[in-house]
N, C-alpha and C positions, 0 to 999 in steps of 0.2 A: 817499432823499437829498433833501434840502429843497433850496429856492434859496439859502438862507443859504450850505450847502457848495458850491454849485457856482459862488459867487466866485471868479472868477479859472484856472475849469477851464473847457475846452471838450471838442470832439470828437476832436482831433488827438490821437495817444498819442505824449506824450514819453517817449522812450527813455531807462532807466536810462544814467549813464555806467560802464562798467567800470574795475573798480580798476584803476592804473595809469595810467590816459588822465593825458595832460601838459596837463588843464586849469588845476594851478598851479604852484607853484614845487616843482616836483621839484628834489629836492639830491641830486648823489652826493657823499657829504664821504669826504675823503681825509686824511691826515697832513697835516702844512704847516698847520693851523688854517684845512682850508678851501681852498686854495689850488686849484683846476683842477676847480672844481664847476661845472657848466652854468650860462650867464648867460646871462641872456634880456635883449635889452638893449633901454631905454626907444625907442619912436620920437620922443618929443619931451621929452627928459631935462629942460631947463631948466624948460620951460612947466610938468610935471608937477611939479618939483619947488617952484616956486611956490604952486602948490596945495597941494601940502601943507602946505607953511611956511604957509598962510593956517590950516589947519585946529591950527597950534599958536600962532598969535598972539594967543587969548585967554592961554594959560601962559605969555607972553617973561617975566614976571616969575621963575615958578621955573625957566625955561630958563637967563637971567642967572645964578639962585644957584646951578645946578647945574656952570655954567660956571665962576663965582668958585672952588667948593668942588673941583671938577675940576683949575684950576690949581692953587689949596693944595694936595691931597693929592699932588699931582706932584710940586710943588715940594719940599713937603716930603721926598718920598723920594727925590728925586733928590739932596737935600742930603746925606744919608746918608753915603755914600761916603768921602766930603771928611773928612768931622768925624771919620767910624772911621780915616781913614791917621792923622790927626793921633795918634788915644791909639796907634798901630801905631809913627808916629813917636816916641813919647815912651818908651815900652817900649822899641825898638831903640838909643837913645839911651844909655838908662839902665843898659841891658846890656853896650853896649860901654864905658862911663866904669867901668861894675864890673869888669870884665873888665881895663882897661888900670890898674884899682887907683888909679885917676885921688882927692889930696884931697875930702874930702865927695862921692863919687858914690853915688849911690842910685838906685833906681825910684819915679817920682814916684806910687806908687799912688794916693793921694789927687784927684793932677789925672786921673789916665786913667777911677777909676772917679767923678769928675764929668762927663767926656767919656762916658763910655758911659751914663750915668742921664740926661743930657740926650737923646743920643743913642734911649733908649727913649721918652722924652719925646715927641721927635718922631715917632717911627715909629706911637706909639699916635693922635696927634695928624691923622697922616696917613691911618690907618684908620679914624678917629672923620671926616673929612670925607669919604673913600671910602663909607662906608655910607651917610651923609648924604645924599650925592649918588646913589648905587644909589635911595635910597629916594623921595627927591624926584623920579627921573626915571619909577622905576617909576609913581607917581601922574600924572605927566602923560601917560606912553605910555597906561595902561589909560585915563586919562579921556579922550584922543584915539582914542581904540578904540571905546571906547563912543559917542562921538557919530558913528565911521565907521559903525559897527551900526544906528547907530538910524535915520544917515539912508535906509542902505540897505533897511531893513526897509521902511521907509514909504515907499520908493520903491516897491521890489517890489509893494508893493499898492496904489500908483499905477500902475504899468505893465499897458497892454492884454494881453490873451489871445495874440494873433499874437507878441508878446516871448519868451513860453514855448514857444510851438509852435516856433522858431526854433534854440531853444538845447535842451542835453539836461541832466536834473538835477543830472548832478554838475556841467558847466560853468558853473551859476549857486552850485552850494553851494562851488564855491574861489573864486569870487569874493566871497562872505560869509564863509567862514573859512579857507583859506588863505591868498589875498591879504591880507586885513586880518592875519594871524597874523605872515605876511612882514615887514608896516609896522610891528606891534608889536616884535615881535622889535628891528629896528633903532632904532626909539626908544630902545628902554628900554636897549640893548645894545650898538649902532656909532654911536650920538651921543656918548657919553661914552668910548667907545674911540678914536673918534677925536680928541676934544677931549686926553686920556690920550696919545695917541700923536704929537702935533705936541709938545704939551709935552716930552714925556718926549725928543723927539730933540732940541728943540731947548737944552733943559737940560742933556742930557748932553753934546754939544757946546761949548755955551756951558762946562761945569764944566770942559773934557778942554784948552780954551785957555787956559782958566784957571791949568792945571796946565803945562802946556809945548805951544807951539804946533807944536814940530817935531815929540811923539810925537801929537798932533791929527793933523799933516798925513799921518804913516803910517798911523792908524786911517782917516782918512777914503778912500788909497788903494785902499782894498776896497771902499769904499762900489759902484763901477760894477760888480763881480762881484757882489753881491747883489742888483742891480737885475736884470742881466740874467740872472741865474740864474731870479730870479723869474719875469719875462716868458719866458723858453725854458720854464723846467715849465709857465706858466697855461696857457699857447700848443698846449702837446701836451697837456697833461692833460685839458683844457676838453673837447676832439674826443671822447675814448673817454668822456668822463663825460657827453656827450650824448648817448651811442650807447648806454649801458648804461641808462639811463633809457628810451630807445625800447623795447631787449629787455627791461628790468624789464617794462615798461608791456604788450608782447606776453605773455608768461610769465604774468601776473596776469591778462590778458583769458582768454586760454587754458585756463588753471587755473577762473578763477570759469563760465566755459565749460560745462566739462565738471562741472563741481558739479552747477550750476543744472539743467543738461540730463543730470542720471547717466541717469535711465530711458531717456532717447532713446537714448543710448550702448548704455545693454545691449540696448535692445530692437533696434538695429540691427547690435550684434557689432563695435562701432565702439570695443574696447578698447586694441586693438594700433596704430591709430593715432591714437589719443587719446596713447600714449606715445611712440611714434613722434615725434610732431611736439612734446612735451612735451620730448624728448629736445635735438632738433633746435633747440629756441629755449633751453633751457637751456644746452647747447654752446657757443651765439651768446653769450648772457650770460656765462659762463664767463671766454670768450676777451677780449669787451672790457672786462668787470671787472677781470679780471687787468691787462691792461693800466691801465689807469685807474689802480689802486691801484698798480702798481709805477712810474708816471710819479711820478705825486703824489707818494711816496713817498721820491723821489730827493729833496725839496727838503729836508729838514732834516740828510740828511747834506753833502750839496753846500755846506751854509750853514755846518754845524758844521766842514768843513774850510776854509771862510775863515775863519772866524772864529777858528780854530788857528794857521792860515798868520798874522792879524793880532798873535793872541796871543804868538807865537813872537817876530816881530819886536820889537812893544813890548817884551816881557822882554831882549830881548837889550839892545837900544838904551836902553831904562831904565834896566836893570844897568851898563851902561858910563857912562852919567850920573849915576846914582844912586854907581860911585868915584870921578868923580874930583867926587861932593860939589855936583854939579850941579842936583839935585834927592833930595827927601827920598825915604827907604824907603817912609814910607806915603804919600808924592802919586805912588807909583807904584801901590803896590797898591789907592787909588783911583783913578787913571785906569784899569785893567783891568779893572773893576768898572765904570767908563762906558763904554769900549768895545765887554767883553761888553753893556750893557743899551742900546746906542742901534741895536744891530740887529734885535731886536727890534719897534724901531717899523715898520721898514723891510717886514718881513713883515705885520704887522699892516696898516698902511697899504693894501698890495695888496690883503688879504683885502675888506678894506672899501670898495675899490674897486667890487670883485666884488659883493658885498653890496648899496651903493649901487645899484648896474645893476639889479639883481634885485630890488630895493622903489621901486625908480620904476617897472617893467615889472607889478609887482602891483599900486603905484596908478592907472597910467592903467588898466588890468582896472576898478578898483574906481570911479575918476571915469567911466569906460564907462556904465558903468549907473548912477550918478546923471544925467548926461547926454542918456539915453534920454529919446523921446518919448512922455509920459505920455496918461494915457486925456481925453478933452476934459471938460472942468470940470460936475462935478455940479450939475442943479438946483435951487434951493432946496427945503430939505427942506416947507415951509409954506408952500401957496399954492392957489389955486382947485382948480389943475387936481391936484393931489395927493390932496388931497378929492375931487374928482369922480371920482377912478381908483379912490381905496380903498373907494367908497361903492357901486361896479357889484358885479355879478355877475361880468364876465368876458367883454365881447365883445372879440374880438380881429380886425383887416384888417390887412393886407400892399398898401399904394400904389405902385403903380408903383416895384417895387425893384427898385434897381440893384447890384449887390455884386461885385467879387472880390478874390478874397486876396493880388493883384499887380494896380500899377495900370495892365498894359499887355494882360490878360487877363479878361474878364468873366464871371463863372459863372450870376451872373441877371442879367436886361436886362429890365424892366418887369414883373415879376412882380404879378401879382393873386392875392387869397387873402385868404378872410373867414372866420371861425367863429364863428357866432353862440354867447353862453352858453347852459350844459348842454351845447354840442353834443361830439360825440368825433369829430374830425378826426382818421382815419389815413394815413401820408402812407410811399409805396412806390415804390419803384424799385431799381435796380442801382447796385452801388455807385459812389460817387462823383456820384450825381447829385444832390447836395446836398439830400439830406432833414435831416445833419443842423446842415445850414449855417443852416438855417431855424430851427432851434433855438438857434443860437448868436447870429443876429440876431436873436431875439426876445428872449431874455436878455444882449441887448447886451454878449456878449463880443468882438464885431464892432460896428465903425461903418459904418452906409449909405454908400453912395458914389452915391443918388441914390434920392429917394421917400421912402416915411415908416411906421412900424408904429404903428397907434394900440392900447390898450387899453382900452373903456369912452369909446371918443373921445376919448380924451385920448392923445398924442403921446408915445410912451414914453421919448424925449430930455428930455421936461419935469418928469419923474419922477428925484429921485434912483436910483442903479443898487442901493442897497441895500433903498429901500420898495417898485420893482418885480421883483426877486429873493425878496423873501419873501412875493412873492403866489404866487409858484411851486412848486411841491413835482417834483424830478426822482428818475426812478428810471433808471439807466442800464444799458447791457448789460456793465460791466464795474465791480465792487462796486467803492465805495472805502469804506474803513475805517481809522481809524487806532490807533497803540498803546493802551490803555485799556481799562477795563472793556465786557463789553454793554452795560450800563445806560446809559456815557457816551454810546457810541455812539447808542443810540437818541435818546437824550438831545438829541442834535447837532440834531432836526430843529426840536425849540420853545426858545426857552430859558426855564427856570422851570418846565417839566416835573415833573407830582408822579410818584410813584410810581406810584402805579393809573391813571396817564394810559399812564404808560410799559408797563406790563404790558397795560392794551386794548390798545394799538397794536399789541405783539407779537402778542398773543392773535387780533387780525383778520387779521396777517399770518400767521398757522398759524406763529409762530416761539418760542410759548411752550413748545410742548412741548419739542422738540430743548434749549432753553436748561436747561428745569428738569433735563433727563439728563444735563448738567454738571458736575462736582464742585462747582462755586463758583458754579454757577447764571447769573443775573443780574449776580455779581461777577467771572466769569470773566476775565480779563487776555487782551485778544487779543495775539499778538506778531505783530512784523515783519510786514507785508502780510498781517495775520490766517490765516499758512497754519493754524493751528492747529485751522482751520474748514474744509470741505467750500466748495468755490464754490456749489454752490446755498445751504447755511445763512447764505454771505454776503449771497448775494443776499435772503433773506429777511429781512434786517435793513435792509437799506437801505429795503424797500418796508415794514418796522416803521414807520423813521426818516421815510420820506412820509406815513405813515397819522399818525403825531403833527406832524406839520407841522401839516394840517387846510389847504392850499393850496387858494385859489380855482381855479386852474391848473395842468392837472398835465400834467406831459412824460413820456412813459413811452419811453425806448430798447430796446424788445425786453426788457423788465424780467421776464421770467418766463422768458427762454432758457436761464439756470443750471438750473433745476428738474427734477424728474421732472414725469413725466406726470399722476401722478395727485396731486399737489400743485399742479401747474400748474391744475387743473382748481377747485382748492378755491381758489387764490389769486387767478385771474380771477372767481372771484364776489364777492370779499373786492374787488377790485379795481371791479370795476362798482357796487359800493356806495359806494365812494369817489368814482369818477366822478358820483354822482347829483348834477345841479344843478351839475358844474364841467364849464366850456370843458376839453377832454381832447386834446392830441398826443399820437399814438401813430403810433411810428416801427417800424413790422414788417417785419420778412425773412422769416416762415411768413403767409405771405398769410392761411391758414384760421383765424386768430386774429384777425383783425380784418374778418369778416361781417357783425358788427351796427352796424358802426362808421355814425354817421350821414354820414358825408361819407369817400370814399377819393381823395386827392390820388394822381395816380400823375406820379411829376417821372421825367426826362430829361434829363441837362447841363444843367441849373439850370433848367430851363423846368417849368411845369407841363403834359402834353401829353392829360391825360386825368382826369375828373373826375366822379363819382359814388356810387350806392351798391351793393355788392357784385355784387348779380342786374344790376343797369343794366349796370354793366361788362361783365360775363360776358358777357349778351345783346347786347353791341356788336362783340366779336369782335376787340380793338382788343389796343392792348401790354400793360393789363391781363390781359387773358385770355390772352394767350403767357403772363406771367409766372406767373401762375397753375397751368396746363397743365404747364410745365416743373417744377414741383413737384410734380407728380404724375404724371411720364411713366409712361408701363406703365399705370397705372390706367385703366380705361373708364369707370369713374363719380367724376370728383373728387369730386363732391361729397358723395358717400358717405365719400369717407376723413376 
């Protein structure tokens, strides 16, 4: 692994997140368009919502036209209505004057089908700025998406190491594509439904007074049943659509559980309560599902019987205006037609409420980590001291360091530590005494919090963190790899890598042969976390991917622990050859591996407490030599094994 890859990685292992975890906008959607889905609501709704609105005021121009095109298409089809009672009225007219045998009565066909070819006129008219505006909005959502992405990207690779160590990876990846998806969605989608739904009710209205303000004032008596209809289902439905999200969320941990761990399962007879408890959160889910969905459920017939109970009255009260000649046949069966379409906005509205709640709750997620406290500002890439570091061999000291990874706890307090070049500094102790903290401050994925690391004399703060990272070449004790061919993979450690660079490198790492046994060789496709490989053939790739580095500096974490024995054996010589003439970290747990090591740090709780070369140790009797010992209890001659 070169120091190029190890940007932005440390020691700490972030924990996969499991499917299911509510790191973003989990929905239960239910009937009602939505109505009684889990809402996550903004802690500071305005403030966030500001910010967003800053992130669309480069587009207010096609916001404006989306808006102008939004009322048109409304308007237009709210007109609708109106203009169909009129040819309804002209027909009814013309039927009854034929019928009463009435001089010259006729069906004014001519005028009704000019009424209805207008009539399509507009409809098409009204679709032709509906698409418009789809289309125009979808380009402003995606291009506010895209610059949410790009700042986030380049944030993330602004943000220190301890950023990641904090968070687990799926709750940074919903903050990159769920959140942002959330924010998309409602641009492209509840901006113009909303702009769609103030219009549309308040047109239809306006049209239904137009028509007779007493059958208005009955439509409008239902208006408080649909309100509070709405608020009783959001109100209960909301609860079981949280709760079913929690048991989804267990069930999917559960499940990906027991996948990931079958072997463990069988091998400990752990089948029967593998179902057991599969059974038991399924049940759980069951119960508040159902519920959920039959709350939610209730709201479109609850709505469709006022809206009956409205229908009924108007018809009646119409009909009795509509004999004694009080109003026309079709400004009734257009007002029916507004009454049916102004409740509508009414549910929509709520949905969009909901919706609103849950995309400001995704953007403060997403202003969260633009907001974050980034790594402190790089040094110039061109300067004395730049040349001076790329121009050494590789001596490395450790000044009086101070470090911990909370500012109320200290792991090192003055630490001293020199490694002169060529030398091979191995540095041992129990875990947690920060061997490989020392690593992580040397490749400044950590900042000092007091003292100084030089390289070549020169102060590794004064050093861009990308031309002191590829002086480095790391091998760690736990492969990392990503999707791609071998080739890439090796690839990863120089870039511009030829071919017969890329096959030495393998070839010193004893990784050519296993690769050629292959079907695809070299072009072999690793998948997902490369299981497709053996962990030691993993690990042989990484210390490929170092040997093509060609690093001044090389950090080795126990880089030959995946292996056999007896490739262990051929890799440490491949290994000590690469060491020849580089400053060498090696961070060992088998003590008997690191013998020849010219310098053995042995640390304690961040301290360094003992310091020498293998026999010096030994012959001192000190915590080296327990730790040592302890690895070879029962044995009477360690030094024989």
């Amino acid at each position: 692994m070169s120091g190029r890859e190890s940007d932005g990685r440390g020691a700490a292992e972030i924990k996969q997140a499991k499917p299911g975890r509510p790191g973003g906008m989990g929905m239960g959607h239910g009937p009602g368009g939505g109505l009684g889905r889990p809402v996550e609501k903004a802690k500071d709704f305005k403030g966030t919502m500001r910010r967003l609105v800053g992130y669309l005021r480069p587009y207010r121009g096609s916001i404006l036209l989306v808006f102008g095109m939004a009322v048109l298409s409304t308007a237009f089809s709210v007109a609708g209505p109106k203009i169909l009672g009129k040819s309804i009225t002209i027909l009814f007219e013309g039927v009854v004057a034929v019928a009463r045998g009435l001089p010259g009565a006729a069906i004014d066909y001519p005028r009704v089908g000019g009424i209805l070819l207008s009539l399509l006129g507009l409809y098409l008219v009204a679709a032709g700025f509906s698409y418009a505006t789809q289309l125009v909005m979808a380009g402003v959502s995606q291009r506010t998406v895209y610059s949410f992405r790009k700042a986030i990207d380049e944030k993330l690779a602004r943000l220190p190491l301890k950023y990641f160590d904090g968070r687990t990876h799926g709750e940074i990846l919903s903050r990159v594509t769920n959140d942002v998806d959330v924010i998309a969605n409602t641009l492209q989608q509840s901006l113009v439904q909303v702009i769609t739904s103030v219009v549309t009710l308040i047109g239809s209205v306006a049209m239904m007074f137009s028509i007779s303000w007493r059958l208005s004032l009955v439509a409008l008596a239902t208006l408080p049943f649909y309100v509070l209809t709405t608020m009783f289902v959001a109100k209960r439905s909301q609860g079981y659509f949280k709760g079913q999200q929690k048991h989804l969320g267990e069930l999917n941990g559960h499940v990906e559980e027991m996948y990931s761990g079958h072997q463990v399962v069988k091998a400990f007879g752990y089948e029967k309560e593998s179902v057991r408890r599969f059974d038991e959160v399924n049940a759980a889910l069951y119960g508040v599902a159902w519920k959920a969905q039959f709350v939610s459920g209730i709201i479109m017939p609850v709505m469709n019987f006022i809206n009956n109970i409205g229908y009924v009255l108007i018809a009646v009260i119409g009909g009795a205006m509509a004999a004694r000649r009080a109003l026309a046949l079709g400004d009734i069966q257009a007002f029916i037609q507004y009454a049916r379409q102004f409740t509508q906005p009414i549910i929509q509205t709520a949905n969009i409420a909901n919706i609103l709640q849950s995309t400001m709750a995704a953007s403060e997620r997403v202003f969260e980590v633009l907001d974050e406290a980034e790594e402190e500002p790089d040094a110039p890439a061109s300067s004395p001291a730049v040349a001076r570091f790329e121009s050494a061999c590789g001596d490395v000291a450790f000044e009086s360091i101070s470090f911990g990874y909370s500012a109320d706890k200290k792991l090192m307090d003055g630490l001293e530590l020199s490694a002169p070049c060529g030398e091979t500094v191995a540095i041992v102790g129990p875990t947690g005494a920060g061997k490989t903290t020392l690593v992580n401050l040397l490749m400044r994925f950590y900042e000092l919090d007091g003292g100084r690391i030089t390289a070549n004399g020169v102060d590794i703060r004064d050093v861009p963190r990308g031309v002191l990272r590829r002086s480095f070449g790391m091998v760690l004790q736990d492969a990392w790899l990503f999707g791609g061919t071998i080739r890439d993979n090796i690839a990863y450690g120089r870039e511009g890598a030829t071919e017969e660079e890329i096959i030495a490198a393998a070839t010193a790492a004893h990784a050519d042969h296993f690769i050629h046994v292959l079907p695809d060789g070299y072009d072999t496709v690793l998948n997902e976390e490369a299981s497709n490989l053996s962990q030691g053939q993993r690990q042989l790739l990484t210390i490929a991917r170092a040997f093509l580095a060609d690093p001044r500096i090389l950090i080795l974490d126990e880089a030959t622990s995946s292996v056999d024995t007896r490739t262990e054996m051929v890799v440490r010589k491949a290994m000590e050859r690469l060491m020849e003439g580089r400053t060498s970290f090696v961070i060992a747990h088998r003590l008997s591996t690191i013998r020849d090591a010219h310098t053995i740090l042995v640390m304690n709780e961040g301290s360094i407490v003992e310091k020498g070369s293998h026999e010096g140790l030994l012959a001192a009797d000190g915590f080296y030599a327990d730790l040592y010992k302890s690895q070879f209890l029962g044995i009477e001659d360690p030094e024989s094994a």
